[in-house]
C-alpha positions in Angstrom: 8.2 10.0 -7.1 6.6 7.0 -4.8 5.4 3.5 -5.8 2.9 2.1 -3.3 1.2 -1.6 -3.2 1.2 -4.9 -1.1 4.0 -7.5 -1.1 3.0 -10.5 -2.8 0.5 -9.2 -4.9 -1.9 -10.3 -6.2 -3.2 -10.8 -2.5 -5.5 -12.9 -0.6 -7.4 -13.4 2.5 -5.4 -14.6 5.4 -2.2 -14.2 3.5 1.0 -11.7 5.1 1.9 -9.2 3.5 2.9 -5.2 4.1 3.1 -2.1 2.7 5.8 -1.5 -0.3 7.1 1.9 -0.7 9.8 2.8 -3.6 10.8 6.5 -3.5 12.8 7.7 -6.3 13.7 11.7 -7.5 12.2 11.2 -11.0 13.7 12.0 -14.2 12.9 15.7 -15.2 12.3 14.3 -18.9 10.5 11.4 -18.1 9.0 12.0 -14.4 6.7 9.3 -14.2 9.0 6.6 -15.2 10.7 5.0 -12.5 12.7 2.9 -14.9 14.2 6.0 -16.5 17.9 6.6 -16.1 18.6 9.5 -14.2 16.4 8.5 -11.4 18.1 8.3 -8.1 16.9 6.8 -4.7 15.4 8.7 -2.3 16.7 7.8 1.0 16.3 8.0 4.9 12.2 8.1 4.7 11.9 5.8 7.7 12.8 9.3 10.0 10.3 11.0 8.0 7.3 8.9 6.6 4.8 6.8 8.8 1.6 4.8 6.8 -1.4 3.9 7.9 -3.3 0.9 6.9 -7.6 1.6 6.5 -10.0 -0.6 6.4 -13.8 1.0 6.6 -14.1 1.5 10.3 -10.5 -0.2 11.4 -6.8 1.0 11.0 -3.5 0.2 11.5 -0.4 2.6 11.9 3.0 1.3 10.8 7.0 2.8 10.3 8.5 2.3 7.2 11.6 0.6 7.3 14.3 0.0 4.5 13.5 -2.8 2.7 17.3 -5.1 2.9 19.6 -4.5 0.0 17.2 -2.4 -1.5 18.3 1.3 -2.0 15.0 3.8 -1.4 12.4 0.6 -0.9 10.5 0.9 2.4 8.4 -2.1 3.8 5.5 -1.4 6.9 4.7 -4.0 9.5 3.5 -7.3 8.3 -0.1 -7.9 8.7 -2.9 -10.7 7.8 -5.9 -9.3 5.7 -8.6 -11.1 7.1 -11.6 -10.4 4.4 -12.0 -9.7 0.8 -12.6 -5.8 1.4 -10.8 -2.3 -0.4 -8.4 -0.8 1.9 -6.6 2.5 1.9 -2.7 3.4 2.6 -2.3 6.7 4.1 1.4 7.9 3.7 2.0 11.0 6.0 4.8 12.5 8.1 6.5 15.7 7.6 9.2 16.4 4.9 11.9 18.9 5.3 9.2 21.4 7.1 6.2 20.6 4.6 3.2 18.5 5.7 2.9 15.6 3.7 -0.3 13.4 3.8 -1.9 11.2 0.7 -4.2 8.4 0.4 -3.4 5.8 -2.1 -6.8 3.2 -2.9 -7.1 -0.3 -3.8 -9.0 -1.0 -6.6 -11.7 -4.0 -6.5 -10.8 -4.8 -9.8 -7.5 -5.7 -8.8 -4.1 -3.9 -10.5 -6.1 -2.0 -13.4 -3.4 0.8 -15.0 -5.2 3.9 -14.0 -3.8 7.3 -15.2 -4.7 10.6 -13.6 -2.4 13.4 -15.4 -4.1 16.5 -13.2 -2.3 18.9 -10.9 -3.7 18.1 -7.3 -2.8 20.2 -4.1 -2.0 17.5 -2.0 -0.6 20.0 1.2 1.0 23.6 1.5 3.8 22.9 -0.7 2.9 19.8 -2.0 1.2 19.0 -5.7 0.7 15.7 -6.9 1.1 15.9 -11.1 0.6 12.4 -11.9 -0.9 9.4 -10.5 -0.9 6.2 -12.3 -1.0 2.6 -11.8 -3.3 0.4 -9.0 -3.1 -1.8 -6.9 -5.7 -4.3 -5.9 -7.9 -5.8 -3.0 -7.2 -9.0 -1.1 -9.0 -11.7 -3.1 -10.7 -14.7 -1.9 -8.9 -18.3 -2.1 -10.4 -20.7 -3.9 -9.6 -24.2 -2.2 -9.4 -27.2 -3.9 -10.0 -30.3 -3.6 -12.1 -28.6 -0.7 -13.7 -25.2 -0.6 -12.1 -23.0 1.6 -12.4 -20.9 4.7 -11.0 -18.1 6.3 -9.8 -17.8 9.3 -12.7 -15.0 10.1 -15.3 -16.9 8.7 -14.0 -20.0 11.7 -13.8 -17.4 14.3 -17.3 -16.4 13.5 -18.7 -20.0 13.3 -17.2 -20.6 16.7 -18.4 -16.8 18.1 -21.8 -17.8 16.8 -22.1 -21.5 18.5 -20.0 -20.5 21.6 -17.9 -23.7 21.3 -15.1 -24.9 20.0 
């Protein structure tokens, strides 16, 4: 069972964060609960797994390392969302001989509880039974006393006049 989102979330523009990936064999009575006892830590993903971080044209590839003193949490890279946009993590690499390769959305809204009980062929060997949970979209700041901007919105002021 896997648990994807963003450090630090909620998140916003021009703040770091990076993938978070916990990986657990789920409890056979209670597989979607990651809290359940019985569920044990899945470990030495970061030979296996690889995500990729999309953003409508642009995209990002990252390992997954263990996360310190954390038993079967992964973290990516760290990276700086630069606008309030959805973005996609793509977790793929090959497990044990089986393809493995799933999309996981943000969700504008932000981190609404969706719940998706169907069976979904995910690769050969692979079937997805449960997806639940969100995860949402960097937000924008709101400054104070000052409104504020983002570091794209300055490089495009200063792209647009041509100096600085």
């Amino acid at each position: 069972m896997f648990e994807i989102g963003s450090a630090n979330e909620p998140i916003f523009v021009d703040d770091k964060t990076n993938v978070i990936l916990e990986a657990v064999w789920p409890n056979a009575t209670s597989p979607t609960d990651f809290e359940s006892k019985g569920t044990e830590p899945i470990t030495g993903l970061e030979n296996i797994l690889k995500v990729e971080i999309m953003a409508g044209d642009k995209n990002m590839t990252s390992n997954l390392e263990p996360a310190f003193g954390e038993v079967g949490s992964y973290e990516s890279d760290t990276f700086y969302l630069t606008v309030p946009t959805t973005f996609d993590y793509r977790l793929f690499g090959n497990i044990n001989g089986t393809n493995f390769d799933v999309i996981f959305s943000c969700t504008p809204e932000g981190e609404q509880r969706v719940s998706d009980n169907s069976t979904v062929e995910i690769s050969e060997n692979v079937v997805r039974k449960a997806m639940i949970g969100g995860y949402g979209g960097p937000q924008d700041r709101t400054g104070f006393p000052e409104s504020y901007v983002s570091q794209y919105q300055v490089s495009q002021k200063l792209n647009n006049t041509g100096t600085l």
